[in-house]
PLY file of the C-alpha trace (Angstrom):
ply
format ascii 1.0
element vertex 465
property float x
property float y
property float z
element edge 464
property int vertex1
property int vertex2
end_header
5.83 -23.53 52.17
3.79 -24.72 54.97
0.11 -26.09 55.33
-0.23 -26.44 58.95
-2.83 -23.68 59.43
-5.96 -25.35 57.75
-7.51 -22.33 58.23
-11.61 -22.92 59.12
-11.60 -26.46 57.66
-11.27 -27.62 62.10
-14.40 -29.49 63.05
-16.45 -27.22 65.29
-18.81 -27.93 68.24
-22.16 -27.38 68.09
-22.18 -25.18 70.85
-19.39 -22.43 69.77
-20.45 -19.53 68.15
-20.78 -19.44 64.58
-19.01 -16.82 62.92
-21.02 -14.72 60.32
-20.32 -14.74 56.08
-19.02 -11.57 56.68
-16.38 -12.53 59.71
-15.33 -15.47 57.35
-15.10 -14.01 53.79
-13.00 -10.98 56.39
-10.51 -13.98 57.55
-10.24 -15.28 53.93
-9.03 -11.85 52.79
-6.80 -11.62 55.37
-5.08 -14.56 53.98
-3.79 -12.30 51.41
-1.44 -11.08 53.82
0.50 -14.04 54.17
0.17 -15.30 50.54
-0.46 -12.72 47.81
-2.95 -13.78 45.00
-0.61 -12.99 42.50
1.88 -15.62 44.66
-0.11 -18.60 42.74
1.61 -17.83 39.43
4.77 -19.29 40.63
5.84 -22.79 39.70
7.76 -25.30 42.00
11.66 -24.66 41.88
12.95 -26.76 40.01
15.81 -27.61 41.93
15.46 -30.26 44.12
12.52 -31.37 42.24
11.44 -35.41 43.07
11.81 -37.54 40.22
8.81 -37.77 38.47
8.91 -41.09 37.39
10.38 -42.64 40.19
6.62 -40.89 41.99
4.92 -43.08 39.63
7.00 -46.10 40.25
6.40 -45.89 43.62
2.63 -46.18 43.33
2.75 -49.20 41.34
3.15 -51.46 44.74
0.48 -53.16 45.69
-1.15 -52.68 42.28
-1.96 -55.95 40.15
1.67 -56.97 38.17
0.53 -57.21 34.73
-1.66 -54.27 34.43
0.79 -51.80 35.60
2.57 -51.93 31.36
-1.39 -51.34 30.61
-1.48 -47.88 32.63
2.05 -46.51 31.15
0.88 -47.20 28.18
-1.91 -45.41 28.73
-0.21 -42.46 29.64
1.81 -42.50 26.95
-0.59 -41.81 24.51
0.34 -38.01 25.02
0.93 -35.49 27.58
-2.41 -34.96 28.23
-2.85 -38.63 28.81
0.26 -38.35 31.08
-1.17 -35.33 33.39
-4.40 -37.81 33.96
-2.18 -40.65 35.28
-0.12 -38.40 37.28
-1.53 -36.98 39.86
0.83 -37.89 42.49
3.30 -35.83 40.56
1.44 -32.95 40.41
0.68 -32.86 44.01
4.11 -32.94 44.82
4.27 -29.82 43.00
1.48 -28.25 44.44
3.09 -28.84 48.01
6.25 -27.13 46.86
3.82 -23.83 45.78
2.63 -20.48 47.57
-0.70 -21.84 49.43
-3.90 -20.26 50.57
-4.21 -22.01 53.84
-7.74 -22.39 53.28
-8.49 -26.49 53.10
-11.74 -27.47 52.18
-12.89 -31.13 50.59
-11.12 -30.85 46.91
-11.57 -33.62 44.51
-7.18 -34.69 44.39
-7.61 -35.42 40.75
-9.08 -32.63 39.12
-8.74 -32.50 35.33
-10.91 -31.79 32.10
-12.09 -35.55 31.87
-12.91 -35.92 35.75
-16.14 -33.94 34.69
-19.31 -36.02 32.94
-22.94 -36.70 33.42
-25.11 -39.51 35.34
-27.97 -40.10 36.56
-30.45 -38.64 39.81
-31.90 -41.07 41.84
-34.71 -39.44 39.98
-33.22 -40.32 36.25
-32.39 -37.14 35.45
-29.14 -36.66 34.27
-26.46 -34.05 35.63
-23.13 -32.73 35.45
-20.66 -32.72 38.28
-17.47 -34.27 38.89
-17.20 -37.62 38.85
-13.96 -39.14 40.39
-13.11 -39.07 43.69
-10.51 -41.43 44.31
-8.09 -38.92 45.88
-10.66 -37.10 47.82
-9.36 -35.34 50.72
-9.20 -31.82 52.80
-6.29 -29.80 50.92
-6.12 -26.06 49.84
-8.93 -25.16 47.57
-6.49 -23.98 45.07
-4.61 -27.33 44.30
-8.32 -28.32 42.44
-8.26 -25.13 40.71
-4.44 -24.88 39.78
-5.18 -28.92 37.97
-7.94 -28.06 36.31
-6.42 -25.16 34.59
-3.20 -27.02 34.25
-5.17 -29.56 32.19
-6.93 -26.65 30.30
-3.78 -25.90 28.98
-2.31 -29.18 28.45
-5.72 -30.28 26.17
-5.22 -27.29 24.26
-2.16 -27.87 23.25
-2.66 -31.69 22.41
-5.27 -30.18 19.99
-3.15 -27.82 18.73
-5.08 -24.57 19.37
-3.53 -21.10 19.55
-2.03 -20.13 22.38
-4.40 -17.08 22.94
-6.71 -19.66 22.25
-5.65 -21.42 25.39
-5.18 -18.78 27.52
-8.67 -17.63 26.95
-10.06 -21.21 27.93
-8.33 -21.40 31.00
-8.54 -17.41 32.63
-12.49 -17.71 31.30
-12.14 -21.26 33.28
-11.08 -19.67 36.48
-12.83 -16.56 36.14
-16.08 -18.66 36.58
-15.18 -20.15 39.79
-14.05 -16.95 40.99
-17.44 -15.47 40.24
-19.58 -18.67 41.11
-17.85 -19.06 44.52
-18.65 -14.93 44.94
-22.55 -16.03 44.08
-22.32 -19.07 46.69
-20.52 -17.44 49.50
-24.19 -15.30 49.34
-26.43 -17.95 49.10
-28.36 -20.13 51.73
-26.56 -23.26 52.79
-29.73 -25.09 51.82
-29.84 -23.37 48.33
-25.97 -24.24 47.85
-26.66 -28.05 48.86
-29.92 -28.25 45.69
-27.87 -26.06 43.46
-27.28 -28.92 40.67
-26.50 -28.34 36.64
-28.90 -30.17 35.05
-29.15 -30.14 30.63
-31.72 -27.50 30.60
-29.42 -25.20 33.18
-26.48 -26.14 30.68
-28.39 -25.33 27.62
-29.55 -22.14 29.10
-25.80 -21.16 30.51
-24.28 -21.78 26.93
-27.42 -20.73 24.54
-26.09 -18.50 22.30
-22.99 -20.83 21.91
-25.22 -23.26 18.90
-22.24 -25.63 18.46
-21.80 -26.97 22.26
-25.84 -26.90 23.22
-25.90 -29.49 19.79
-23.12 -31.29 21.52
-24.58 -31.39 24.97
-27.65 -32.66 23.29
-26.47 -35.28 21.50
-24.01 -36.35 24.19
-27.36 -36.25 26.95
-29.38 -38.20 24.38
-26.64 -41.06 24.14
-25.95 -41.08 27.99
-29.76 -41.82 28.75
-28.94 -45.33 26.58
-26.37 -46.16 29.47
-28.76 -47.38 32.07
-28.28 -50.68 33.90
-31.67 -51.89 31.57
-29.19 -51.01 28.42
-25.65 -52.14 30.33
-26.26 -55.60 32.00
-27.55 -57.27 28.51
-24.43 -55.72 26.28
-22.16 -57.08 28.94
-23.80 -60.17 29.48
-24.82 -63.23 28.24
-26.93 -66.71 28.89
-24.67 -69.47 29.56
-25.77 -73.04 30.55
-28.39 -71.19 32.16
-27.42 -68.62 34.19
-26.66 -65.17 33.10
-22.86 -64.64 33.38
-20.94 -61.31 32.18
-18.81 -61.41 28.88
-15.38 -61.73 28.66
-13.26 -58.70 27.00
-9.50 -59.48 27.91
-7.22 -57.89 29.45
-9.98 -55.14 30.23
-12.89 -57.50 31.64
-11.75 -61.16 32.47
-13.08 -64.05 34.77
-10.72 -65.14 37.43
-9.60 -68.95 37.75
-11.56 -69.31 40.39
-14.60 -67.39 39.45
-17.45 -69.68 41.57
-14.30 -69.67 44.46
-15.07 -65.86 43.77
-18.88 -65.97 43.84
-18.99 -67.97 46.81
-16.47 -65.38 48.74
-17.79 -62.43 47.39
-21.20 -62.81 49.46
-19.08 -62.48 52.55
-17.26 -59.93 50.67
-20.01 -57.70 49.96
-21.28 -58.17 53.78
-19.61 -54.99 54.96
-20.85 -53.33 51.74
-23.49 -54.39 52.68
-23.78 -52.69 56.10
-22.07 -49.30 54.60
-25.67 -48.45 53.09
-29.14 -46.84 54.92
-31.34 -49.32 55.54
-33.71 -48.83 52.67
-30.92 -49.63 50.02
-30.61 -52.50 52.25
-33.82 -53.29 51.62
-33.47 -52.75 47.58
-30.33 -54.66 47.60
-32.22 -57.59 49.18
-34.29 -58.65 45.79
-31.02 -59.27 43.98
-28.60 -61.95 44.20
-24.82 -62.42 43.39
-24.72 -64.35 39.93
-21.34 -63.44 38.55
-17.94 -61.57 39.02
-15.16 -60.57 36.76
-12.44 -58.60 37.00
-11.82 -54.92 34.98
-9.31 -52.79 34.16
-10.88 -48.97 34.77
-9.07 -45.42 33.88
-5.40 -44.68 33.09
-4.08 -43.53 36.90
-6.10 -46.42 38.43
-4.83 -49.09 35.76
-3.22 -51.51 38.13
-5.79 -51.07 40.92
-8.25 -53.89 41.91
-11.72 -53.33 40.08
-14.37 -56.29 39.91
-18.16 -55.86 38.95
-20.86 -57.95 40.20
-23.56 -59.33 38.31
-26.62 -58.82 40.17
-30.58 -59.87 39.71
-34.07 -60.75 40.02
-34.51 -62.67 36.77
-32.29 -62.60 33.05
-34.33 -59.37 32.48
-34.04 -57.88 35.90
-30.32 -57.13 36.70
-27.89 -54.63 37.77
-24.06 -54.87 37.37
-22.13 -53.18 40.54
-18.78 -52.14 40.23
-16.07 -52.66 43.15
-13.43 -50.44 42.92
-9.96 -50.42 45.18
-9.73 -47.35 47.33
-5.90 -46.90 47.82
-4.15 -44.08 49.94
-5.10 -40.29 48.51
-2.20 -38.78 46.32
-2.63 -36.01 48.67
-2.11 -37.28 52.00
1.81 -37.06 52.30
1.14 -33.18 51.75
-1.95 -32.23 52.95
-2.74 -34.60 55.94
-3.59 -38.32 56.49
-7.11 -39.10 56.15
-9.85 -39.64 58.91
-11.20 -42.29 57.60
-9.72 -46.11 58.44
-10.98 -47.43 55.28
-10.21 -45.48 52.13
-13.30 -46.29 49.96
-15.20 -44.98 53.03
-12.75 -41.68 52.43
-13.80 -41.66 48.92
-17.49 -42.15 49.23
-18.03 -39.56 52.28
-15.85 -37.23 49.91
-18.13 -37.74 47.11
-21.29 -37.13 49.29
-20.09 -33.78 49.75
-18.99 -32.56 46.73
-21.72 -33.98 44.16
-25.09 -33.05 44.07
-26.63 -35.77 44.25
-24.87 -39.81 44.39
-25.57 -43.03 43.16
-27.64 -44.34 45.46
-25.91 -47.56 45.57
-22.63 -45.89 46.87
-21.08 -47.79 49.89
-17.54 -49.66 50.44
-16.44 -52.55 52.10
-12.89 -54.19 52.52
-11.34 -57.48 51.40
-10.17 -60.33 53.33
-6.95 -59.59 52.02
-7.24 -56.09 53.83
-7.92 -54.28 50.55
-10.61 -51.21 50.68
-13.14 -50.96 48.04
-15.42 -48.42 47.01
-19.31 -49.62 45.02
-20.84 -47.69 42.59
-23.12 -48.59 39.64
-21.41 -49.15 36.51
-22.36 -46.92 33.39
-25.36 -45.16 34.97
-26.67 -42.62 31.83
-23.01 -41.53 32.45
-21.48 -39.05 29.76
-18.04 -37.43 28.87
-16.77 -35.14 26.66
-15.01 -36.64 23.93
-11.54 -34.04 24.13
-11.18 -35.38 20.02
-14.08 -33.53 18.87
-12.96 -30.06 21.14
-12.60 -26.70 18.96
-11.44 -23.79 20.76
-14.61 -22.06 21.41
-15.78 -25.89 22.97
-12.69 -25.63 24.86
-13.76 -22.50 26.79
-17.30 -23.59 27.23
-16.64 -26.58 28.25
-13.90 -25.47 30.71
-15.93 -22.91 31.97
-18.54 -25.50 32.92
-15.95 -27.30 35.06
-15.22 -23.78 36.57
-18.82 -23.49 37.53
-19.30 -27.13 39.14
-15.96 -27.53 40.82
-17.34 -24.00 42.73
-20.30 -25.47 43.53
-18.58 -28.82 45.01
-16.42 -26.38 47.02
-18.86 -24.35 47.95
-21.69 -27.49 49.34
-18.85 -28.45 51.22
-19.07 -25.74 53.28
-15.58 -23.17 52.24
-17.62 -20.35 50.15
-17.32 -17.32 52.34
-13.64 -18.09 53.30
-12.29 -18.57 49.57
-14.51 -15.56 48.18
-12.72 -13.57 50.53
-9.64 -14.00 49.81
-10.18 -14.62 45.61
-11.73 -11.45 45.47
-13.97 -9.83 42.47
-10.94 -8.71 40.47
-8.79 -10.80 37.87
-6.14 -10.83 39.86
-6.48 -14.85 41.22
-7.44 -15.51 37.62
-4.50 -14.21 36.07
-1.95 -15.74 38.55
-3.36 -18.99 38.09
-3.49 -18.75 34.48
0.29 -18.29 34.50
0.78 -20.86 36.12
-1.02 -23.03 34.32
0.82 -22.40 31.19
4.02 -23.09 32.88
2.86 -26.23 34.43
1.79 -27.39 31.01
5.73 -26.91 30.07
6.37 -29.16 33.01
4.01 -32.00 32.37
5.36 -31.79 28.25
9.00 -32.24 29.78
7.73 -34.80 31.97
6.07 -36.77 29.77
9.41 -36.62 27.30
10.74 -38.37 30.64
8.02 -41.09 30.67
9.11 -41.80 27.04
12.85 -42.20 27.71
12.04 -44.43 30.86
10.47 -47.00 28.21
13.50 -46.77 26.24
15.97 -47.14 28.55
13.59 -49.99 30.46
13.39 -48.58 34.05
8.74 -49.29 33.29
7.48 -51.32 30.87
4.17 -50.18 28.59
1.55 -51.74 26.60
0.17 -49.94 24.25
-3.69 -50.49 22.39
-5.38 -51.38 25.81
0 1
1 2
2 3
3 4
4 5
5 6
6 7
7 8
8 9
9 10
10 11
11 12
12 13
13 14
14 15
15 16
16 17
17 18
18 19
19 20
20 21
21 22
22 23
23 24
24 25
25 26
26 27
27 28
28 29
29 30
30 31
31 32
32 33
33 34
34 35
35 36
36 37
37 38
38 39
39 40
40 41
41 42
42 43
43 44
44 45
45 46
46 47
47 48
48 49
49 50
50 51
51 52
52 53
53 54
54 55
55 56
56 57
57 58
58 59
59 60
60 61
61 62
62 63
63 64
64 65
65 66
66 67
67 68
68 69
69 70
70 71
71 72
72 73
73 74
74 75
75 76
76 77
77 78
78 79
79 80
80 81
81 82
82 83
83 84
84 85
85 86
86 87
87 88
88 89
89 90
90 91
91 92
92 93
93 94
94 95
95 96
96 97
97 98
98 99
99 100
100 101
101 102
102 103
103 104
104 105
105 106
106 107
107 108
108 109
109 110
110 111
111 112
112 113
113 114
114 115
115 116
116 117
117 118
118 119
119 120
120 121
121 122
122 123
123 124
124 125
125 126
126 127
127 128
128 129
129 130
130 131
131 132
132 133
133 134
134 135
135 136
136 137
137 138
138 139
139 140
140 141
141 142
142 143
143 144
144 145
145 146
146 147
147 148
148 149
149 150
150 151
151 152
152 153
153 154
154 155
155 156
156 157
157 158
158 159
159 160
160 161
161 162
162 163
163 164
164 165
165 166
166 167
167 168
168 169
169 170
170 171
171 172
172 173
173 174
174 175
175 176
176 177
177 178
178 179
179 180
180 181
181 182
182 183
183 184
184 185
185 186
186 187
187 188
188 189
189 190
190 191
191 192
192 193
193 194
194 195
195 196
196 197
197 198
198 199
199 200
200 201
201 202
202 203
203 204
204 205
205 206
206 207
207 208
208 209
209 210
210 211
211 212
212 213
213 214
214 215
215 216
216 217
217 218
218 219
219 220
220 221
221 222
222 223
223 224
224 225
225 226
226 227
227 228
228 229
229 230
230 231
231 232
232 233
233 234
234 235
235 236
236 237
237 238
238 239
239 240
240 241
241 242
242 243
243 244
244 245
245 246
246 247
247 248
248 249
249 250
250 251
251 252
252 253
253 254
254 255
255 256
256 257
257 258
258 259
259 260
260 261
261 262
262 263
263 264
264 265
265 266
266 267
267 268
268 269
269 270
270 271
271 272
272 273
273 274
274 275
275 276
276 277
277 278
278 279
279 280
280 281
281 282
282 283
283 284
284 285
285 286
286 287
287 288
288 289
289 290
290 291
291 292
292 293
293 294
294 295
295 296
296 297
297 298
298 299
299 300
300 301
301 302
302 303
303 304
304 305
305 306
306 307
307 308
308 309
309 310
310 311
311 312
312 313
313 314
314 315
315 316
316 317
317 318
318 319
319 320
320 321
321 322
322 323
323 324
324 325
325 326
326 327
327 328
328 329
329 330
330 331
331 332
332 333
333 334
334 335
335 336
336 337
337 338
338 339
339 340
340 341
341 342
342 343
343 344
344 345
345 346
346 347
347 348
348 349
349 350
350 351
351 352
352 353
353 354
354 355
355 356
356 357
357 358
358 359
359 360
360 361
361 362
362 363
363 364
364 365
365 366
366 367
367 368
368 369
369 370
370 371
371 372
372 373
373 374
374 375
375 376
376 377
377 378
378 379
379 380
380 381
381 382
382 383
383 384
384 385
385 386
386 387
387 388
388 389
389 390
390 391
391 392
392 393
393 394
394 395
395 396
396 397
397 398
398 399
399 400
400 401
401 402
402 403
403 404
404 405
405 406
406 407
407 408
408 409
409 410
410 411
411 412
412 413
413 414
414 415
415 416
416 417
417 418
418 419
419 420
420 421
421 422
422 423
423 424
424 425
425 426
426 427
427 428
428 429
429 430
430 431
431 432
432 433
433 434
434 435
435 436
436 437
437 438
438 439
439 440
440 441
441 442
442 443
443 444
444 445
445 446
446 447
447 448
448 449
449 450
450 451
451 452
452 453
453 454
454 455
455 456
456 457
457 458
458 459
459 460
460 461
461 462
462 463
463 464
């Protein structure tokens, strides 16, 4: 399998001619020629097959020593757990499967709990994806093929029928297929605004009572998480000065924390300089008062986080979050990225995909040469809780990641190009249902591998973190 071609995804100049929907939806379906929709039901061989936990050993250097047992343990929990810290495994898959040709921005890490609200510049809240860590040009499919992957997977941790699961995921890609169809139509400008905000949701999923109550209640409790709401729960007054609480090993104070103060105002310099200039000029009225480190996600345990304490007074704060950008999961296979400075991969990735971003989004790079990526931390964000699932939530819910991760592939610009080739019929659908179901085989035989590993001592986990 090769993905040399990267068909359309080559930068053009502004003076070629542009080709019409029609022209690229017509090269799209010509796609099918060299790789069959039905193709994308077939599974990696499994001879040959990299280790999988010798993938995940490999990305624990450069990662902080004694968080790493934190993330296995994490992943642990249960296979769906595993399939969220293992995206490096996954892609390694995906390289070794039929492939469209047809690259356009994916997310690298798309899964069921990749998906969540926040908030507009405006304080409305929406839903999009929201993790872009692995961000990169690759085959539109690879996003699809995870998300359905982890369809299945979920299901299966809550022990739902197998029809049952099925239905979730084919429903799943059934909406992107038709929602990349309705894009590939639509003016660029319309696809850029298009945004799924709790009144589009409501309206999508009306006559489904039990997930609009859901959606409610989880939209009501996400509009508590603003940085008024975060920065007091997190913080405290101490001799003085407002400093953010310790919660170890998941939030902790370095040694050196003023050392850290003191260096992180050079440090946030080049953050600085990543934003426009009135963010510049917002940024300005705050000042540094505390750092401390955190330990964020299950794949990016191990990874350097800190969050800043920043304000105007004790009432008037915001706490920033400073995440490490490492290399994309998906470079080895699909390309190495443009972009010197990986949070700068991740944020212009993010810009392109979502909606609408924080507006304190920027990165900057250490001292120590590491790349960072800034976000606020818990802006009216929201999640699905996978615990309180039922089948029919499953679908729904599923379906809703269908319809967004279309619309991030589509405002990136691919619409006409993977509408051609998906088609209107079932068949994409069905061939990436199938394979879905035997990748969740995989990831449960995988994950039986993670498990021995701890027994026989080749990682080390810590479980309860």
């Amino acid at each position: 399998m090769t993905v040399t071609n990267k068909l359309i995804y080559k930068k053009r100049k502004i003076w070629e001619p542009m080709l019409s929907i029609q022209e690229r939806m017509e090269l799209g379906k010509n796609q099918r020629l060299t790789t069959p929709r039905e193709a994308h039901a077939m599974m990696a061989p499994s001879e040959g097959r990299a280790d999988p936990i010798q993938l995940l050993i490999d990305l624990d250097a450069g990662r902080v020593p004694k968080l790493i047992p934190i993330r296995y343990g994490r992943m642990l929990q249960s296979p769906f757990a595993f399939l969220r810290g293992s995206a490096v495994v996954m892609a390694e898959d995906l390289f070794n499967t039929p492939c469209s040709d047809i690259y356009v921005q994916c997310c690298g890490d798309c899964h069921l709990m990749n998906f969540g609200g926040y908030a507009t510049p405006e304080r409305n809240q929406v839903f999009d994806i929201n993790d872009f860590d692995e961000t990169l040009p690759a085959p539109f499919e690879w996003d699809v093929k995870r998300l359905a992957a982890s369809i299945v997977v979920a299901g299966r941790y809550k022990q739902f029928t197998s029809k049952e699961i099925k239905k979730a995921a084919f429903e799943t890609v059934k909406t992107y297929t038709d929602e990349i169809n309705a894009f590939a139509g639509m003016r660029q400008l319309e696809i850029w605004y298009n945004r799924l905000d709790e009144s589009t949701v409501i309206k999508m999923f009306r006559t489904d009572r039990e997930f609009v109550k859901g959606v409610k209640k989880i939209t009501e409790k996400a509009r508590r998480h603003t940085h008024e709401f975060a920065f007091p729960r997190l913080s405290e007054i101490k001799n003085g000065k407002r400093r953010i609480l310790d919660d170890p090993p998941l939030i902790y104070h370095s040694e050196d924390g003023d050392k850290m103060v003191e260096s992180g105002n050079v440090f946030f310099d080049e953050y600085y300089d990543s934003l426009t200039d009135d963010k510049k000029s917002l940024l300005d009225r705050y000042r540094l008062e505390d750092i401390a480190l955190k330990v964020v996600g299950v794949g990016s345990v191990g990874t350097r986080c800190l969050i800043g304490l920043f304000n105007v007074s004790d009432e008037d704060a915001i706490i920033l979050q400073f995440k490490e950008g490492k290399q994309s999961v998906l470079e080895k296979y699909a390309g190495k990225s443009v972009y010197s400075n990986h949070g700068e991969r991740i944020v212009n990735g993010q810009h392109l995909m979502q909606t609408v971003s924080d507006i304190f989004l920027g990165w900057t790079k250490s001292k120590s040469g590491f790349d960072f990526y800034v976000r606020q931390l818990r802006d009216m964000k929201a999640s699905a809780n996978i615990e309180l699932f039922t089948p029919v939530v499953l679908k729904d819910y599923s379906s809703l990641c269908g319809w967004t991760l279309a619309k991030s592939h589509a405002k990136a610009g691919r619409s006409p190009e993977i509408a051609g080739y998906i088609g209107k019929s079932d068949a994409f659908a069905e061939a990436v249902t199938e394979f879905a179901v035997k990748y969740a085989d995989q990831t449960e035989k995988d994950y039986k591998l993670l498990v021995a590993a701890e027994k026989d001592k080749r990682i080390v986990a810590e479980r309860g973190k």
